[in-house]
Backbone as CSV, one residue per row, in Angstrom:
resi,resn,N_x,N_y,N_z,CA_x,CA_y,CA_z,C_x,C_y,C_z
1,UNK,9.481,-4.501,19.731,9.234,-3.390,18.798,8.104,-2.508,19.344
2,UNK,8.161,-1.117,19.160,7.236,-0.391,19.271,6.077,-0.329,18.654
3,UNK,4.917,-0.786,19.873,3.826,-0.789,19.163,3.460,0.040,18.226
4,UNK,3.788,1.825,18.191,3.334,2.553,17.488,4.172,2.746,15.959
5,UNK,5.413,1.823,15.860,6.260,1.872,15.080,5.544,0.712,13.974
6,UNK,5.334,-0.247,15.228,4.558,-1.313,14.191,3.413,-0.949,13.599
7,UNK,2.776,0.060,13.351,0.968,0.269,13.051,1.129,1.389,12.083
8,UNK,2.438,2.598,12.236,3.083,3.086,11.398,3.430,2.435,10.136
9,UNK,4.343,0.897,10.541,4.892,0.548,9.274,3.633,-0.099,8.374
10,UNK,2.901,-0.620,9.465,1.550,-1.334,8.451,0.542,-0.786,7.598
11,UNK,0.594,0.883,8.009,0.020,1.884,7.114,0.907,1.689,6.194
12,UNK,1.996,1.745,6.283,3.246,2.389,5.081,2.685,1.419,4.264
13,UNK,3.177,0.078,4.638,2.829,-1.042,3.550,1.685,-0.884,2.564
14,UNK,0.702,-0.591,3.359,-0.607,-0.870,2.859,-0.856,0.364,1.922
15,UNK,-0.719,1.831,2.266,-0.134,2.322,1.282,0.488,2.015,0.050
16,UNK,1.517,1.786,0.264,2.724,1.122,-1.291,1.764,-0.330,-2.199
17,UNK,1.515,-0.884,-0.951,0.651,-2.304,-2.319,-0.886,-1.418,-2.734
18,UNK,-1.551,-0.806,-2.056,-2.397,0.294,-2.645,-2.483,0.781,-3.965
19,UNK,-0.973,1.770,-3.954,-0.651,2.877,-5.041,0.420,1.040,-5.990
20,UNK,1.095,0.267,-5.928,0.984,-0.770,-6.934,0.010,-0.831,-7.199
21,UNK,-1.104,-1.273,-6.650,-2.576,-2.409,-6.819,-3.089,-0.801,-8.203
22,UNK,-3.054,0.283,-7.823,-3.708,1.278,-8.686,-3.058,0.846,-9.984
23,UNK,-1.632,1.240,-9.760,-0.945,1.343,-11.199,-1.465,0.212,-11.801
24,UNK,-1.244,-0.937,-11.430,-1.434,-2.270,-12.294,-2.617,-1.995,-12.638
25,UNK,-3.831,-1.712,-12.306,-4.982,-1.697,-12.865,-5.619,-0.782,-13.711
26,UNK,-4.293,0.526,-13.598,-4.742,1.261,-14.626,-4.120,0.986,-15.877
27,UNK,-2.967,0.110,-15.758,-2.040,-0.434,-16.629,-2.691,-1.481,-17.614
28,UNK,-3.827,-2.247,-16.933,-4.689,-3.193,-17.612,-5.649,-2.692,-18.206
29,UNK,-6.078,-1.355,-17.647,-7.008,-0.669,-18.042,-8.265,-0.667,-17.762
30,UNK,-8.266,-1.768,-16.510,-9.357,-1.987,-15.363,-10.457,-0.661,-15.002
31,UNK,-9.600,0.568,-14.586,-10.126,1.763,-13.687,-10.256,2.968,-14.788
């Protein structure tokens, strides 16, 4: 795999559980 494909997708990820990790906590009412 392409290194630069792989470091791409690991932003993506980290992104998406990010913007989850927000919602849920504004959902609890944490933030």
């Amino acid at each position: 795999m392409n290194p630069t494909v792989k470091s791409i997708g690991i932003s993506v990820v980290g992104v998406v559980i990010g913007a989850y990790t927000l919602k849920f906590l504004r959902k609890k009412g944490w933030l």
